[in-house]
C-alpha positions in Angstrom: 21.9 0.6 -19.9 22.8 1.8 -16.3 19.8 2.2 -14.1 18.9 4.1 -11.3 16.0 4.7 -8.8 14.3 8.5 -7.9 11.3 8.2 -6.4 10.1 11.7 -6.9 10.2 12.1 -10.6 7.9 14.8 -12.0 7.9 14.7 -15.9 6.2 18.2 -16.1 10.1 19.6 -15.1 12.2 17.8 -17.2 14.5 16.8 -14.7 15.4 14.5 -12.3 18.0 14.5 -9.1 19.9 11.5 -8.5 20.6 11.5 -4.5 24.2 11.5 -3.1 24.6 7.9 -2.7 23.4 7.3 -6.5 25.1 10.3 -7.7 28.1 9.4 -5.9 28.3 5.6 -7.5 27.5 7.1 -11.2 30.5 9.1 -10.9 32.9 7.0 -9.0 32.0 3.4 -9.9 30.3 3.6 -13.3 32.5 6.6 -14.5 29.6 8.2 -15.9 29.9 11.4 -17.2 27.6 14.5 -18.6 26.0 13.3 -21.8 25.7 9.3 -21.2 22.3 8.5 -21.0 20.9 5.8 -18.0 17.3 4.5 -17.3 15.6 6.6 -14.3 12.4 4.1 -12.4 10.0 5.8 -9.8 9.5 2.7 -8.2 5.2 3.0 -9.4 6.2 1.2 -12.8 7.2 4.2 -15.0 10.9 4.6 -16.5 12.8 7.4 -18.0 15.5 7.7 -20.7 17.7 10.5 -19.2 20.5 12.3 -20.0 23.1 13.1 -17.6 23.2 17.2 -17.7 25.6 17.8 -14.3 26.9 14.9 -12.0 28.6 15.7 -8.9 29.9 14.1 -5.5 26.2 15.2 -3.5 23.9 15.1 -6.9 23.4 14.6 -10.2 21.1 16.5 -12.1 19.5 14.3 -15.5 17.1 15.6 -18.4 14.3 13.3 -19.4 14.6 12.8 -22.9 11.3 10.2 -22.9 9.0 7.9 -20.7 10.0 4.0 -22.0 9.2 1.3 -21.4 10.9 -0.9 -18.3 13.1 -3.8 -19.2 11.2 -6.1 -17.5 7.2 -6.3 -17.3 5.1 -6.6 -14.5 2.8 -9.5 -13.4 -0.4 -8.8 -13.4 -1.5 -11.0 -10.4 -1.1 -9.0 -7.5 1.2 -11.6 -5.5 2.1 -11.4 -1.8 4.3 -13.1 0.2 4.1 -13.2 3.7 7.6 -15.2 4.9 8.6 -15.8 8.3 11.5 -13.6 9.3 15.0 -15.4 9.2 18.4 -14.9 10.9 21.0 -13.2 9.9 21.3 -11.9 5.7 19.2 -15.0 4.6 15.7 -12.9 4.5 17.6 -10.7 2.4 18.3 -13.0 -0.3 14.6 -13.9 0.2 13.9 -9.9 -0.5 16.4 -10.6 -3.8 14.6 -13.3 -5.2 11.3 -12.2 -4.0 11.5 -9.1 -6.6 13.4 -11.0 -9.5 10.5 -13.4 -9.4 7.6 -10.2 -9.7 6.1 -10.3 -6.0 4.3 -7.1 -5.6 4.8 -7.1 -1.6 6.1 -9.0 0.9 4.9 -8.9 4.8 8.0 -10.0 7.4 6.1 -12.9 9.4 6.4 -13.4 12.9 5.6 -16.9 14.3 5.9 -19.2 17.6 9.4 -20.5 15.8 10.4 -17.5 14.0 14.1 -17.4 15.0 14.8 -13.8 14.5 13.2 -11.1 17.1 10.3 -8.9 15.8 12.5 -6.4 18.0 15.4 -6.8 15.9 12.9 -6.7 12.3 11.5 -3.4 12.5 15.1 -2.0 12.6 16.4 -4.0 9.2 13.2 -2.6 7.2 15.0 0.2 5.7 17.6 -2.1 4.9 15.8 -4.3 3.5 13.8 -1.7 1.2 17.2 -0.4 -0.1 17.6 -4.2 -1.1 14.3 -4.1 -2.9 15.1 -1.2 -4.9 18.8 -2.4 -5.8 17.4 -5.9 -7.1 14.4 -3.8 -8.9 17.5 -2.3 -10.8 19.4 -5.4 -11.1 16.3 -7.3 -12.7 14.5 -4.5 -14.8 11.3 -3.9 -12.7 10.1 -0.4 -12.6 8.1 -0.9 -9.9 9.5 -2.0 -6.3 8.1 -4.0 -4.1 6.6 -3.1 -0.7 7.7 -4.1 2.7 5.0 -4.0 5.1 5.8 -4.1 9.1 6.1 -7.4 10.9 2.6 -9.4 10.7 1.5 -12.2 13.1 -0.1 -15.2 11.2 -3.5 -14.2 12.5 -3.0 -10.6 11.2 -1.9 -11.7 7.7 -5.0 -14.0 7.5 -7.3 -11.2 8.1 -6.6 -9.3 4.4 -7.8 -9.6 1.7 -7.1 -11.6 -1.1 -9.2 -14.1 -4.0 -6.8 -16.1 -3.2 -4.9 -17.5 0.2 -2.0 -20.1 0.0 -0.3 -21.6 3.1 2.7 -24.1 2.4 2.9 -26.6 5.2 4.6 -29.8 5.4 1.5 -31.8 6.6 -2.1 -31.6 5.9 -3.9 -29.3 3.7 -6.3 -30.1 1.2 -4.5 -29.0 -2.3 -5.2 -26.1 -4.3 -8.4 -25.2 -4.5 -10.0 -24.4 -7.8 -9.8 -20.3 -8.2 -10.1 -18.9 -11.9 -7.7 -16.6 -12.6 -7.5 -14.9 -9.2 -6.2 -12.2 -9.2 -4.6 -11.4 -6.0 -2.6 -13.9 -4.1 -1.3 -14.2 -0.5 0.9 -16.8 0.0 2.1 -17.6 3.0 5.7 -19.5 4.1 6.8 -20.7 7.3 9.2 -21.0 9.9 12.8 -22.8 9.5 11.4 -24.8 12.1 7.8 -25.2 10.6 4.6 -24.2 11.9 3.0 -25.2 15.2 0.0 -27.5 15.5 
């Protein structure tokens, strides 16, 4: 079943709008037309079965037929990845597999070695949310994970969490024995590793 993303759906309507860009690749790409039915997520963990009533080239009006369950389930720990920002599209395919693999939110990193410019992050955020909600309908999630604004190490280390993770490539002293936790950060370096 097709899927789509509309973050402001209200089940006391009925209906829900599809926005020109998703309206626009039902009609033109999918071929969809009135009548087919598609999945509609809010991006909070709840899905629709809808019916497409109109579908033009600016909107697409659907009717909820019911609330069903989302294709895929969601992990209950509460996992967060805070990655150090890299060049170029590979942080996006780190976004990709981030959601296919259930991370509940990921915080852009900025460190001594971070190659990209914090500058430069804070403009690809939007783009990199519209990547979180197209691989939360490529993979079945309802629920899409959050991009925070670029962090510093120091300001990721002051949250909150029952459990914090740093992977380095010397040192450390192991996992330490946590029951269950059930919130994770878990925190990934530079390409060119972490400073002293």
């Amino acid at each position: 079943m097709r899927r789509f993303h509309s973050p402001a759906i209200d089940p006391e309507t009925g209906f829900v709008t599809l926005d020109r860009e998703q309206a626009a690749h039902a009609r033109s790409v999918l071929r969809l037309r009135e009548g087919d039915t598609v999945g509609v997520f809010d991006g909070n963990g709840n899905e629709f079965l809808c019916e497409i009533g109109s579908i033009g080239k600016r909107e697409a009006v659907l009717k909820i037929v019911r609330q069903i369950d989302p294709p895929a389930l969601e992990s209950p720990l509460e996992l967060t990845l805070a990655a150090a920002i890299l060049k170029n599209e590979k942080f996006d395919l780190v976004i990709q597999k981030s959601v296919e693999l259930g991370v509940s939110g990921l915080i852009p990193l900025l460190t001594k070695r971070t190659e990209a410019q914090a500058r430069g992050a804070e403009k690809r955020i939007e783009r990199w949310k519209r990547i979180a909600v197209e691989s939360s309908k490529q993979c079945g999630r309802a629920k899409v994970m959050e991009i925070g604004a670029p962090l510093e190490l120091s300001e990721v280390a002051g949250r909150s969490a029952d459990l914090k993770i740093v992977f380095a490539e010397v040192g450390g002293a192991g996992f330490p024995d946590v029951p269950k936790p059930e919130s994770v950060i878990s925190v990934v370096g530079p390409e060119g590793g972490w400073e002293e």
